[in-house]
NUGU-583196 format. One record per residue: residue in three letters; x, y, z of N, C-alpha, C, O in turn. Coordinates in steps of 0.05 Angstrom, whole numbers, m for minus. Layout:
N
{residuo:ALA&n_c1:X&n_c2:Y&n_c3:Z&ca_c1:X&ca_c2:Y&ca_c3:Z&c_c1:X&c_c2:Y&c_c3:Z&o_c1:X&o_c2:Y&o_c3:Z} .
...
***
This chain:
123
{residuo:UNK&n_c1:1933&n_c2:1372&n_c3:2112&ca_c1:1913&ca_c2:1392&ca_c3:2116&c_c1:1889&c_c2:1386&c_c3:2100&o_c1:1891&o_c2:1382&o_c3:2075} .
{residuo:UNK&n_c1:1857&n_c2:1383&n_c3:2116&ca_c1:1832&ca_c2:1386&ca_c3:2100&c_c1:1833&c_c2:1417&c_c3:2084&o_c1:1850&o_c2:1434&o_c3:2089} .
{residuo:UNK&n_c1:1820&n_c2:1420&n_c3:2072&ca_c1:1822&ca_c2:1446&ca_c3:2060&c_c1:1789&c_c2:1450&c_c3:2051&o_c1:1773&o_c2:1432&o_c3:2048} .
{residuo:UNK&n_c1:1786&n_c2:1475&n_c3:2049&ca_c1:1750&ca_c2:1485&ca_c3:2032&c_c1:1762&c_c2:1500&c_c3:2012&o_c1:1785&o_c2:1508&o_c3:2016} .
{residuo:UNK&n_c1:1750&n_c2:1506&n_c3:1990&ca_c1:1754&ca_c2:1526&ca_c3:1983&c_c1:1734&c_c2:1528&c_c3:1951&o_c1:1724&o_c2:1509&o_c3:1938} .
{residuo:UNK&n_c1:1733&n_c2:1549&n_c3:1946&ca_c1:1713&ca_c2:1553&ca_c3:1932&c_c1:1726&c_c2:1574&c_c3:1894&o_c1:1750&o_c2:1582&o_c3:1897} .
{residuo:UNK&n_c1:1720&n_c2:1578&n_c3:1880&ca_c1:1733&ca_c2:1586&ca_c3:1859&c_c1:1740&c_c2:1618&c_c3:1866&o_c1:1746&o_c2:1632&o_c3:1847} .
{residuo:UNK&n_c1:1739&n_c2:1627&n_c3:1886&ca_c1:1747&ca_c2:1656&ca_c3:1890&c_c1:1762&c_c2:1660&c_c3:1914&o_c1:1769&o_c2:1683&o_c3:1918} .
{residuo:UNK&n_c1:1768&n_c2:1645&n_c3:1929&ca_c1:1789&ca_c2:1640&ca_c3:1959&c_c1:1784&c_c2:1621&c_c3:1966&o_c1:1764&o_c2:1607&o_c3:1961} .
{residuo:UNK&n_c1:1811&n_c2:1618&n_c3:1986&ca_c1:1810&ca_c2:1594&ca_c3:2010&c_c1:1799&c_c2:1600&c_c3:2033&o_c1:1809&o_c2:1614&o_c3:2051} .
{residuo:UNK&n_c1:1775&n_c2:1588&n_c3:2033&ca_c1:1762&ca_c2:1590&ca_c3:2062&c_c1:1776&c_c2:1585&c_c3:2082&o_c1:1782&o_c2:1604&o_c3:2097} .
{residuo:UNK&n_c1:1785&n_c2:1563&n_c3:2087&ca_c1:1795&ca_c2:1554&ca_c3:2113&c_c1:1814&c_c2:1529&c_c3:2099&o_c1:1817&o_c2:1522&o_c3:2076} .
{residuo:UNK&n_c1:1825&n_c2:1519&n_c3:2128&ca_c1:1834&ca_c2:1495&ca_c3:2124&c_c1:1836&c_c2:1484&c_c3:2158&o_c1:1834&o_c2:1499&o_c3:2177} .
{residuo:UNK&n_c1:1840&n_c2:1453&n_c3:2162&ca_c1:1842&ca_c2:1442&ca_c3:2187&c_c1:1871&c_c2:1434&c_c3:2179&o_c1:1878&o_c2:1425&o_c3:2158} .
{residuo:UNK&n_c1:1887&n_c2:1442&n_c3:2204&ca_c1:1914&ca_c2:1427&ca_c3:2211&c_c1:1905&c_c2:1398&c_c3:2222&o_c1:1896&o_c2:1394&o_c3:2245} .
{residuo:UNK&n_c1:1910&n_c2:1374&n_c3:2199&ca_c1:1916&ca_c2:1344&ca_c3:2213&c_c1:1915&c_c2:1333&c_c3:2238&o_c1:1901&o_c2:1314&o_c3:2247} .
{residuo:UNK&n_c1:1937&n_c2:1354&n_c3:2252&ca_c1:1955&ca_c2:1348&ca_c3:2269&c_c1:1946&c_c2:1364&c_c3:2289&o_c1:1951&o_c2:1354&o_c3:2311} .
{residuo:UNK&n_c1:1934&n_c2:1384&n_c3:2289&ca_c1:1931&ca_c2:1395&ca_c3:2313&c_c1:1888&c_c2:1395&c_c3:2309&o_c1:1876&o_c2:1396&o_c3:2330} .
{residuo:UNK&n_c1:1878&n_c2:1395&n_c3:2293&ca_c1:1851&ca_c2:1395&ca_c3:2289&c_c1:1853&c_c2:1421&c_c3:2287&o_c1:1829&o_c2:1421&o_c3:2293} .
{residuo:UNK&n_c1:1860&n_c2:1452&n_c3:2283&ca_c1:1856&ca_c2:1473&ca_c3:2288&c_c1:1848&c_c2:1482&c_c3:2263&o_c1:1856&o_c2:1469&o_c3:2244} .
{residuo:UNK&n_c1:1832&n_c2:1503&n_c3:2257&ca_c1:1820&ca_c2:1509&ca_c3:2227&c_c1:1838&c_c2:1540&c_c3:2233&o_c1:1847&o_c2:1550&o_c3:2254} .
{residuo:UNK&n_c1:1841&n_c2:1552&n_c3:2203&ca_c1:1862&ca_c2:1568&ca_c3:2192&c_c1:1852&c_c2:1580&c_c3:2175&o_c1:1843&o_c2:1565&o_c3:2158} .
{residuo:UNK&n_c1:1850&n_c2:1601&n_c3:2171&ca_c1:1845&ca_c2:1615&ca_c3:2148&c_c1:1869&c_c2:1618&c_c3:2127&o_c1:1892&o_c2:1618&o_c3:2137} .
{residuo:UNK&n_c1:1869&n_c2:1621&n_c3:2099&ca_c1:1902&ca_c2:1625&ca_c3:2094&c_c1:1889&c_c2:1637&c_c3:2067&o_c1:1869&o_c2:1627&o_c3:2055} .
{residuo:UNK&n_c1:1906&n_c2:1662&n_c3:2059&ca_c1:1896&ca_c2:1688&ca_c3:2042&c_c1:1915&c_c2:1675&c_c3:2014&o_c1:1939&o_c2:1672&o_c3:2014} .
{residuo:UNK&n_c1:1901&n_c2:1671&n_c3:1998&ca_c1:1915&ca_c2:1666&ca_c3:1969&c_c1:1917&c_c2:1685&c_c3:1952&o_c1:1898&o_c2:1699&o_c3:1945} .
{residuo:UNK&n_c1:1939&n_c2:1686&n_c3:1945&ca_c1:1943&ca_c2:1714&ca_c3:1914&c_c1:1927&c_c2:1697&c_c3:1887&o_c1:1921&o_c2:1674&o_c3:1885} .
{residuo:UNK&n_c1:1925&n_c2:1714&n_c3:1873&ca_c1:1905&ca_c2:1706&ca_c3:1850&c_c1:1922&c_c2:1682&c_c3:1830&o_c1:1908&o_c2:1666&o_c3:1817} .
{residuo:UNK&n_c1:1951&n_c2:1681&n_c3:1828&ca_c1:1963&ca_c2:1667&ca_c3:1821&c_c1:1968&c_c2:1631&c_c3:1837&o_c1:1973&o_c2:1609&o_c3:1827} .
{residuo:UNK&n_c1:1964&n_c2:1639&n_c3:1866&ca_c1:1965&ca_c2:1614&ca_c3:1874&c_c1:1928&c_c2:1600&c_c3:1870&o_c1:1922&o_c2:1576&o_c3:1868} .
{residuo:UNK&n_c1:1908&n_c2:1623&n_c3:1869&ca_c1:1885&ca_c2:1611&ca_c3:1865&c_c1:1878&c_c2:1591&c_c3:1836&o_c1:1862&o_c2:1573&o_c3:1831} .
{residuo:UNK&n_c1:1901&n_c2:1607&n_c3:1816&ca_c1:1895&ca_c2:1592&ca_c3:1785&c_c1:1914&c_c2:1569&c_c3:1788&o_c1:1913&o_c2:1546&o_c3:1778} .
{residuo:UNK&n_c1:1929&n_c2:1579&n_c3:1800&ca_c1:1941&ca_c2:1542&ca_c3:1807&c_c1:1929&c_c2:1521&c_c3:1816&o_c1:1930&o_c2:1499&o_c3:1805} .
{residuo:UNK&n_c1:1913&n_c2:1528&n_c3:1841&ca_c1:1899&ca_c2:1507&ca_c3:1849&c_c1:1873&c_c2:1497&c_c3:1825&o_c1:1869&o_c2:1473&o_c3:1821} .
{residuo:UNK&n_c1:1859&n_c2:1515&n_c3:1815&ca_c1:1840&ca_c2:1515&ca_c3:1794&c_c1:1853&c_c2:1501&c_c3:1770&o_c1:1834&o_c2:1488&o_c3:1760} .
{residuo:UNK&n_c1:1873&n_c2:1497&n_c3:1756&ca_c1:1879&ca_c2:1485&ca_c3:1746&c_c1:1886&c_c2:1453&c_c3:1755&o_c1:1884&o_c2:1437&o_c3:1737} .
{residuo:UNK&n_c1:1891&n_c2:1444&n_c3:1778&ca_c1:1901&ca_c2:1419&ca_c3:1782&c_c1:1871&c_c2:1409&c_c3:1795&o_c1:1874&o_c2:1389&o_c3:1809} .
{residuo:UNK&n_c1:1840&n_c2:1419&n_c3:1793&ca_c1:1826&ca_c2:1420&ca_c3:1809&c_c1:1811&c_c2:1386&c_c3:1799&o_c1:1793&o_c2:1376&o_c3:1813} .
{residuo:UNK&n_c1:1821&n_c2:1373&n_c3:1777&ca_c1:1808&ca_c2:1354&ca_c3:1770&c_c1:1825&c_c2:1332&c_c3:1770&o_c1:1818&o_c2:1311&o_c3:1760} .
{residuo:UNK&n_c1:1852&n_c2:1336&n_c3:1784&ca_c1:1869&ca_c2:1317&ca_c3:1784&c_c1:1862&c_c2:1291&c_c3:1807&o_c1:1851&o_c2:1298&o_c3:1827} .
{residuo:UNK&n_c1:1867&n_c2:1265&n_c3:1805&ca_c1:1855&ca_c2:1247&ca_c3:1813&c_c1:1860&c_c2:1251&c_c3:1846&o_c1:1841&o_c2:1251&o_c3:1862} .
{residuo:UNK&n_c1:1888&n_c2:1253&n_c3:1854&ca_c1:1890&ca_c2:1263&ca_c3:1882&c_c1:1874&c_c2:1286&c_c3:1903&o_c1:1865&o_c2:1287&o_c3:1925} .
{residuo:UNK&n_c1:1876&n_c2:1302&n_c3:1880&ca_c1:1858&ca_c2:1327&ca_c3:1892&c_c1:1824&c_c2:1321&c_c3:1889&o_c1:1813&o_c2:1335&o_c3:1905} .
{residuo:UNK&n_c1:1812&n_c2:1310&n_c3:1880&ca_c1:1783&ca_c2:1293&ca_c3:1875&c_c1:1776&c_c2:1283&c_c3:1909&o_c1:1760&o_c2:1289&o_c3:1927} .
{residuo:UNK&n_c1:1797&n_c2:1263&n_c3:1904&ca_c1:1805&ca_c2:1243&ca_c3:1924&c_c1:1811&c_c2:1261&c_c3:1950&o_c1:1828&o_c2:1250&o_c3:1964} .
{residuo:UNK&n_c1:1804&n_c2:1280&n_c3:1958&ca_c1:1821&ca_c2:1299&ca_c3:1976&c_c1:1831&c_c2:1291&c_c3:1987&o_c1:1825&o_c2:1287&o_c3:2011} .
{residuo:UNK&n_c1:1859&n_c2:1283&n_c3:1971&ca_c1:1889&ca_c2:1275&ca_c3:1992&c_c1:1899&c_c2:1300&c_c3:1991&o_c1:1916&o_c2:1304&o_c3:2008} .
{residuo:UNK&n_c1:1893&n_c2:1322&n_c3:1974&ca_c1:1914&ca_c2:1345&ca_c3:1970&c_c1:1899&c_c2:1370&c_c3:1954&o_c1:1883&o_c2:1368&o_c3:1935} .
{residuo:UNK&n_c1:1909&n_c2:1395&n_c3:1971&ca_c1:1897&ca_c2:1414&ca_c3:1944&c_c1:1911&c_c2:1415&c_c3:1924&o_c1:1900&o_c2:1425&o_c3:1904} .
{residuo:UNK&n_c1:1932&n_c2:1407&n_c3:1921&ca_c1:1966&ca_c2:1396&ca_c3:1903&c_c1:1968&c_c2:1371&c_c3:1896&o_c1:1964&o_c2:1354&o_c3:1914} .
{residuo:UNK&n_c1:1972&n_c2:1365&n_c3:1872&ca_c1:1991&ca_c2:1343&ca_c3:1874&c_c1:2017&c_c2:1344&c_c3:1875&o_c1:2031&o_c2:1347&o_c3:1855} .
{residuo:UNK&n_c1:2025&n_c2:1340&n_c3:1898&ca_c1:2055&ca_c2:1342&ca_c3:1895&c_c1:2069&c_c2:1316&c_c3:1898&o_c1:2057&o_c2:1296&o_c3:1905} .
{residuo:UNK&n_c1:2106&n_c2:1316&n_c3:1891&ca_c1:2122&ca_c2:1304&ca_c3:1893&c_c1:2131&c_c2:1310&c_c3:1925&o_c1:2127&o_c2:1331&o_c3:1938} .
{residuo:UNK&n_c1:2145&n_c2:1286&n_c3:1935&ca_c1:2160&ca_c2:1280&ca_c3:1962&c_c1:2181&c_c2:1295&c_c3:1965&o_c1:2200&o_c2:1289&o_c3:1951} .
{residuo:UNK&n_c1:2183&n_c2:1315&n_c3:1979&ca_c1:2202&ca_c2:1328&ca_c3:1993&c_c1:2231&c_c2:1316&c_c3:1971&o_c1:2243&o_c2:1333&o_c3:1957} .
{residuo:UNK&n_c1:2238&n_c2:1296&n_c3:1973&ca_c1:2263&ca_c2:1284&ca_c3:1969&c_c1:2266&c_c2:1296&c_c3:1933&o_c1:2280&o_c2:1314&o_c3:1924} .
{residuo:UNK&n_c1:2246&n_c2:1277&n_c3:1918&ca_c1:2250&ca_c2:1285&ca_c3:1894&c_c1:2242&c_c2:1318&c_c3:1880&o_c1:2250&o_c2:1325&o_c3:1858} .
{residuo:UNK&n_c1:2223&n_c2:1337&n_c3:1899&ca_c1:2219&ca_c2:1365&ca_c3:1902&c_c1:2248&c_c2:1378&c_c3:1899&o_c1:2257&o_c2:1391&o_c3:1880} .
{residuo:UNK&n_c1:2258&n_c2:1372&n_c3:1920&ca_c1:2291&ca_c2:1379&ca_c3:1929&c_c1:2308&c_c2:1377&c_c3:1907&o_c1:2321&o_c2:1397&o_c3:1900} .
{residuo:UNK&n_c1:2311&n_c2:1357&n_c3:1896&ca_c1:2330&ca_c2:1344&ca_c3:1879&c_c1:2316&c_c2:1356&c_c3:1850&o_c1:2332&o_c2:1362&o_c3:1832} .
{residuo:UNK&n_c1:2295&n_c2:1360&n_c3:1846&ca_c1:2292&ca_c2:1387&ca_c3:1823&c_c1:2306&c_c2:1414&c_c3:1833&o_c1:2326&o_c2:1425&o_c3:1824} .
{residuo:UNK&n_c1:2295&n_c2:1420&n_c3:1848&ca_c1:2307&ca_c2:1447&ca_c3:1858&c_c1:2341&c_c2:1455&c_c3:1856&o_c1:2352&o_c2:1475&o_c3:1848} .
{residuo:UNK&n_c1:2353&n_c2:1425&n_c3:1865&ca_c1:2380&ca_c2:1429&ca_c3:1859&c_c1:2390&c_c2:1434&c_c3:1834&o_c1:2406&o_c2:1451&o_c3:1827} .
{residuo:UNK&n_c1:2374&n_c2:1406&n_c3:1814&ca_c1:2372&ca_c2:1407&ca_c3:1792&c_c1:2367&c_c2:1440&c_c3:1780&o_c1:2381&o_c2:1448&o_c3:1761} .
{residuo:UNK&n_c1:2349&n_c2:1455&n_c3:1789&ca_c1:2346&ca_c2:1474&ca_c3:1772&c_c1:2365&c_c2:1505&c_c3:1778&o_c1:2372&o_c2:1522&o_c3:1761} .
{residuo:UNK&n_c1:2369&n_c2:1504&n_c3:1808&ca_c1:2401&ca_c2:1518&ca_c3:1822&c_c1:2420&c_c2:1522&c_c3:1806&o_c1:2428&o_c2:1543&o_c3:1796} .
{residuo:UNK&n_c1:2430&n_c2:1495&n_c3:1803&ca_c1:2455&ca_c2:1487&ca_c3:1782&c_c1:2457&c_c2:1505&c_c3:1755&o_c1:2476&o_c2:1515&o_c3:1745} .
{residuo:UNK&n_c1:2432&n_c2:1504&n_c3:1748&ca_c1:2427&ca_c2:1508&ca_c3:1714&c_c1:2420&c_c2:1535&c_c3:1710&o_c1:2421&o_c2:1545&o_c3:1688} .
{residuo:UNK&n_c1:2410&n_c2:1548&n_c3:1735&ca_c1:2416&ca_c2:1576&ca_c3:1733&c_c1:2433&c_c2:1589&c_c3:1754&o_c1:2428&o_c2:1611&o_c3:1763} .
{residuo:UNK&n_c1:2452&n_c2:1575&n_c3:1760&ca_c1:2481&ca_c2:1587&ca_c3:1779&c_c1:2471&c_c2:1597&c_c3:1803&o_c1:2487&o_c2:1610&o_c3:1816} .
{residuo:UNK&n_c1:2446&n_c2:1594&n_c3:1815&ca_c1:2439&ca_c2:1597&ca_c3:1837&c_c1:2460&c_c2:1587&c_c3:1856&o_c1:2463&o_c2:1563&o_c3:1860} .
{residuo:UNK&n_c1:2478&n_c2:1607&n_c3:1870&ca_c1:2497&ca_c2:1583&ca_c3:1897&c_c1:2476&c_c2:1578&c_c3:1920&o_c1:2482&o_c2:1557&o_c3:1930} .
{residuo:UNK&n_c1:2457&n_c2:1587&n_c3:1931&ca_c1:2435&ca_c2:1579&ca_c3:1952&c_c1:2419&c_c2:1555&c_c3:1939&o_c1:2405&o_c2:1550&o_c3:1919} .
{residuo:UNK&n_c1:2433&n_c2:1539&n_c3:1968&ca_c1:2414&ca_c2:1515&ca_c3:1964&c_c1:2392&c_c2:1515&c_c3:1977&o_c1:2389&o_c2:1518&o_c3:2002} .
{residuo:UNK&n_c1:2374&n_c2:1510&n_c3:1958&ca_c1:2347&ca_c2:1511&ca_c3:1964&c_c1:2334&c_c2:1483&c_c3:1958&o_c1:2340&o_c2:1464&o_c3:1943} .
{residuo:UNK&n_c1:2302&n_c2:1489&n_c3:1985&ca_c1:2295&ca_c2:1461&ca_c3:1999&c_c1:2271&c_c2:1467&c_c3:1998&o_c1:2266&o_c2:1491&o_c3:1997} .
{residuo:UNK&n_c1:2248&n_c2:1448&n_c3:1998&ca_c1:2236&ca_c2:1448&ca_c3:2009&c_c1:2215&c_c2:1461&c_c3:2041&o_c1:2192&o_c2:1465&o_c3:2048} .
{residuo:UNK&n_c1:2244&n_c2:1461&n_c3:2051&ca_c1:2240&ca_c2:1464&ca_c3:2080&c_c1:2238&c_c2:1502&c_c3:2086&o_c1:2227&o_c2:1514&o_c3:2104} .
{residuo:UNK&n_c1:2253&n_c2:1513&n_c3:2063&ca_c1:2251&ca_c2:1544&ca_c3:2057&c_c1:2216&c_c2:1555&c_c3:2052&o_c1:2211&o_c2:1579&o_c3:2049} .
{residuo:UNK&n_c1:2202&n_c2:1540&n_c3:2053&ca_c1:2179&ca_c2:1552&ca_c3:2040&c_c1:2163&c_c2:1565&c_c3:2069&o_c1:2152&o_c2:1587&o_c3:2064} .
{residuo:UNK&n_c1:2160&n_c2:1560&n_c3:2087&ca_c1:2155&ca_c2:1568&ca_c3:2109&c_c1:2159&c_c2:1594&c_c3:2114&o_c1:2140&o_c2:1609&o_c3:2118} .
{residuo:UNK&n_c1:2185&n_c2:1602&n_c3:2114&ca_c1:2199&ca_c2:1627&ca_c3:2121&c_c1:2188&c_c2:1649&c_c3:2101&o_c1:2178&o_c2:1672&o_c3:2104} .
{residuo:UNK&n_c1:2195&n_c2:1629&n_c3:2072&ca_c1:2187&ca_c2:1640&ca_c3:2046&c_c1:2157&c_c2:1655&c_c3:2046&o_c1:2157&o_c2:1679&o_c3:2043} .
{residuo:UNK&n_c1:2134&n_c2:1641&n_c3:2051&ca_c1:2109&ca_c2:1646&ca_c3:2059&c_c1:2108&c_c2:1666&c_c3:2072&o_c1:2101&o_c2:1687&o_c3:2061} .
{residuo:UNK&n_c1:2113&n_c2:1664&n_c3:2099&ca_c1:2123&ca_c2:1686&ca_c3:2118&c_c1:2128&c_c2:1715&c_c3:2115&o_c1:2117&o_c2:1735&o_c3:2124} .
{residuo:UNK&n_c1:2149&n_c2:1711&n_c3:2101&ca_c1:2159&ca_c2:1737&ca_c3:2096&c_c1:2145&c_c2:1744&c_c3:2072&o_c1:2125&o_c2:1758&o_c3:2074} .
{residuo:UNK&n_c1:2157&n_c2:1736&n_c3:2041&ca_c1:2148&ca_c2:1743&ca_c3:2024&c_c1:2121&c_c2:1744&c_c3:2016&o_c1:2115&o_c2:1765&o_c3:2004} .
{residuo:UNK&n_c1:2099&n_c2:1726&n_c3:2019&ca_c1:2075&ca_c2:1732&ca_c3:2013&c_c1:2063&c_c2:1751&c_c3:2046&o_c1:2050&o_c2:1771&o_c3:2051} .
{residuo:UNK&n_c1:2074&n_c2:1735&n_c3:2056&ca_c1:2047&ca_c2:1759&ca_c3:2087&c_c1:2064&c_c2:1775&c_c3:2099&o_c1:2055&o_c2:1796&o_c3:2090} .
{residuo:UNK&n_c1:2075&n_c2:1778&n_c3:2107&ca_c1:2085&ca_c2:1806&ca_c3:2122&c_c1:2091&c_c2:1826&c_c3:2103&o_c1:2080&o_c2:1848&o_c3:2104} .
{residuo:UNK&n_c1:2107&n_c2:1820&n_c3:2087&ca_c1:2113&ca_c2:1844&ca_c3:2061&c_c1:2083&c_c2:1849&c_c3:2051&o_c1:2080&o_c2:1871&o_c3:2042} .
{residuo:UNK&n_c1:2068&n_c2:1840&n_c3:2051&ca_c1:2041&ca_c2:1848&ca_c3:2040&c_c1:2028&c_c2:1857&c_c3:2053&o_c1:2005&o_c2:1860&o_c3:2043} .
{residuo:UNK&n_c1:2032&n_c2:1867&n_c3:2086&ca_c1:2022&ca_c2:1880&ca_c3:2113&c_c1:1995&c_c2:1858&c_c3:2127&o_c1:1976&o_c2:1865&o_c3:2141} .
{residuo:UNK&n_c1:2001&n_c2:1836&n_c3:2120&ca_c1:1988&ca_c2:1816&ca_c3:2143&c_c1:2003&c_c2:1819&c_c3:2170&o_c1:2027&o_c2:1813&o_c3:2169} .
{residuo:UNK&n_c1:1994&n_c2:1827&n_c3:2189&ca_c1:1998&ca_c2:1821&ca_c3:2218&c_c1:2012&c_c2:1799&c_c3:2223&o_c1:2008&o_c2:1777&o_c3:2211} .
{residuo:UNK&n_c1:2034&n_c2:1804&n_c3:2245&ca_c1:2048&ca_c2:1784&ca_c3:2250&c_c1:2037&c_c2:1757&c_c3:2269&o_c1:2047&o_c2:1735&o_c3:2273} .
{residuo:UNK&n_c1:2016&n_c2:1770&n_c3:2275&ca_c1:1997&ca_c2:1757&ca_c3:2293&c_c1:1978&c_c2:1734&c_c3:2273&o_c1:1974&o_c2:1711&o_c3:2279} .
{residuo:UNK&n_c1:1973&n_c2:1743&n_c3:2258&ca_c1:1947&ca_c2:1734&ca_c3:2228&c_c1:1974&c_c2:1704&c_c3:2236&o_c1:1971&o_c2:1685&o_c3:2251} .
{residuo:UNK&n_c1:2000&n_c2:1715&n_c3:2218&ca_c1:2017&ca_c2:1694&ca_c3:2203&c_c1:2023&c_c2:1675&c_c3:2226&o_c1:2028&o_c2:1651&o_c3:2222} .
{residuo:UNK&n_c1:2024&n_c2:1686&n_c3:2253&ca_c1:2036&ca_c2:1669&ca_c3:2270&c_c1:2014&c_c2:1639&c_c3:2275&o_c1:2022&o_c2:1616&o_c3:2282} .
{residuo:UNK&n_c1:1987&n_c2:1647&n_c3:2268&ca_c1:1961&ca_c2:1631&ca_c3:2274&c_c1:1963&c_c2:1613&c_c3:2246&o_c1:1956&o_c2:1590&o_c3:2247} .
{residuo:UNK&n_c1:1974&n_c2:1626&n_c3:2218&ca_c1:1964&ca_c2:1611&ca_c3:2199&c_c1:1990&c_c2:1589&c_c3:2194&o_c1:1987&o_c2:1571&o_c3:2179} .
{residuo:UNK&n_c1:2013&n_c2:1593&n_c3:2208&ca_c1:2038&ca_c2:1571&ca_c3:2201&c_c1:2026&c_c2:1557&c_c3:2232&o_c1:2032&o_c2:1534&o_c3:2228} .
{residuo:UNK&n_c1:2017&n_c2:1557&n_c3:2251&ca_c1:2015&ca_c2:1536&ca_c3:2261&c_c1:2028&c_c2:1547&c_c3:2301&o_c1:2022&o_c2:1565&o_c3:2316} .
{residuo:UNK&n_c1:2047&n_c2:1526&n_c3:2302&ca_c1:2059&ca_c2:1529&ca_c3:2331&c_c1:2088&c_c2:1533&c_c3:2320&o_c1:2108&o_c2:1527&o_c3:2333} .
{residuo:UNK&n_c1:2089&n_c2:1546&n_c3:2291&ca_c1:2119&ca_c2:1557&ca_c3:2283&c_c1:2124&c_c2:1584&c_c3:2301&o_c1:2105&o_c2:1594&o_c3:2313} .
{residuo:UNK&n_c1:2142&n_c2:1591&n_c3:2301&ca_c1:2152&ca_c2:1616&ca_c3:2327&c_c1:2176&c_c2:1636&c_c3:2315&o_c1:2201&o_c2:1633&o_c3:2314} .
{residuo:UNK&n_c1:2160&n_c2:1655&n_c3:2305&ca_c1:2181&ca_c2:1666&ca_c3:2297&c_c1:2224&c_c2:1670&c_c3:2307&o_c1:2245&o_c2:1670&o_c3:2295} .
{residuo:UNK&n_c1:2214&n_c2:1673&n_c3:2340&ca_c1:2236&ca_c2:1681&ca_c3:2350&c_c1:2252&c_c2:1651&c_c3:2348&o_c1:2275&o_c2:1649&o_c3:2355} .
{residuo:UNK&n_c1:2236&n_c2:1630&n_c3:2338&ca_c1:2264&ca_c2:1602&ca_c3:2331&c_c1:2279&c_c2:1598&c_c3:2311&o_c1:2295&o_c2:1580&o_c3:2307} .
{residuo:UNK&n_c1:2269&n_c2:1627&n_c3:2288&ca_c1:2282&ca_c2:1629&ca_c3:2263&c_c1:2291&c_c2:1662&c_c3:2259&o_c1:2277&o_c2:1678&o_c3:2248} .
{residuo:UNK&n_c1:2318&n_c2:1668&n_c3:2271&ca_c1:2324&ca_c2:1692&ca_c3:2270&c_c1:2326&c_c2:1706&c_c3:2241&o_c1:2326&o_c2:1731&o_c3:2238} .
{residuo:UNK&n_c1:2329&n_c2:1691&n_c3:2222&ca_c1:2342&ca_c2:1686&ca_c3:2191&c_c1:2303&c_c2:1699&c_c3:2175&o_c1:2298&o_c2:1715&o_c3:2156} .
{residuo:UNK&n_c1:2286&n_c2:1686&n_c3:2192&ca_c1:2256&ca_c2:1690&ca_c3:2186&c_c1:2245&c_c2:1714&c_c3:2175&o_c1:2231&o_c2:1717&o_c3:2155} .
{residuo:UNK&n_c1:2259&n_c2:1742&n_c3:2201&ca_c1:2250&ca_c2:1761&ca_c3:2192&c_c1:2268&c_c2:1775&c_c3:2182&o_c1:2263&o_c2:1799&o_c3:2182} .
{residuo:UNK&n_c1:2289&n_c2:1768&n_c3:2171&ca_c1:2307&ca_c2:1791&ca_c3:2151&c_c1:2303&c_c2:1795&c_c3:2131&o_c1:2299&o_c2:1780&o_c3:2112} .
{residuo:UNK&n_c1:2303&n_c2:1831&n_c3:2135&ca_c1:2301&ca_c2:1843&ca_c3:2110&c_c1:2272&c_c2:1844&c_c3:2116&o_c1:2267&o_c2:1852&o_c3:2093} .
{residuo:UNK&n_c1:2249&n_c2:1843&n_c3:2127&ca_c1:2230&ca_c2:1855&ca_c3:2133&c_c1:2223&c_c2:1878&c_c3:2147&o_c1:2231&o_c2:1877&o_c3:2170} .
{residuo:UNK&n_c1:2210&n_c2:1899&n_c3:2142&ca_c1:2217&ca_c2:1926&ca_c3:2170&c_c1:2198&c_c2:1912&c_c3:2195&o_c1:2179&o_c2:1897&o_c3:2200} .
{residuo:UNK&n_c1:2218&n_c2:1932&n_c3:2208&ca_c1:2196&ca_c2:1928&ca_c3:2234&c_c1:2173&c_c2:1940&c_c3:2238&o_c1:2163&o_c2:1937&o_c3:2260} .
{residuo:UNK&n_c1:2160&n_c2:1953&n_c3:2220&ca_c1:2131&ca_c2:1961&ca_c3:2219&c_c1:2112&c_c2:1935&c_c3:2225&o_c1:2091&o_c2:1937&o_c3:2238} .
{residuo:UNK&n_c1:2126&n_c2:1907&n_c3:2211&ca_c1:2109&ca_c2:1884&ca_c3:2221&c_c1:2104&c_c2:1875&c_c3:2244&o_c1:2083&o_c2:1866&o_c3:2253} .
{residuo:UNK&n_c1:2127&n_c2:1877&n_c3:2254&ca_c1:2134&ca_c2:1873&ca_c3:2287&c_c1:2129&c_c2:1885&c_c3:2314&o_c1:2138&o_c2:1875&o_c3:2334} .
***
């Protein structure tokens, strides 16, 4: 993803992959995150609003850190989607419509697991 963004929100962003631009609403905590890594050589370089680690070794912390606090859910990477979803936008009364535009050609009804435990006031 290209990304804009400015020291008070994320303007937009373009999906890669589909060219489509996105708006996507940041809590004040994910904004000081980004503000902090804002001089890192990758992010300069706009490969990333993140610097992040590969899926593989991401994962393999996560297990790593599961273990060490008796977490039995294994957790992935691949959870953050749903995670997003639910926990930051719908529980926070974004439209299911907003979230369906800002994950992409994800579909809710292909992840039944997606909306649990959310009311149906979103829906």
């Amino acid at each position: 993803m290209e990304h804009e963004h400015d020291h008070n929100e994320v303007k937009g962003c373009k999906h890669t992959k589909t060219k489509s631009r996105r708006g996507i609403p940041l809590l004040p905590t994910a904004l000081s995150i980004i503000e902090k890594y804002q001089d890192h050589p990758k992010v300069i370089n706009g490969d990333c609003v993140l610097p992040v680690l590969s899926n593989q070794k991401s994962n393999a912390y996560l297990k790593e850190i599961t273990d060490l606090c008796g977490i039995k859910k294994n957790l992935t990477t691949h959870l953050a989607r749903p995670t997003f979803a639910t926990t930051v936008t719908l529980s926070n009364g974004v439209p299911i419509e907003s979230v369906s535009k800002m994950l992409g050609a994800y579909l809710f009804e292909d992840d039944p697991d997606l909306c649990q435990g959310i009311g149906q006031q979103n829906f």
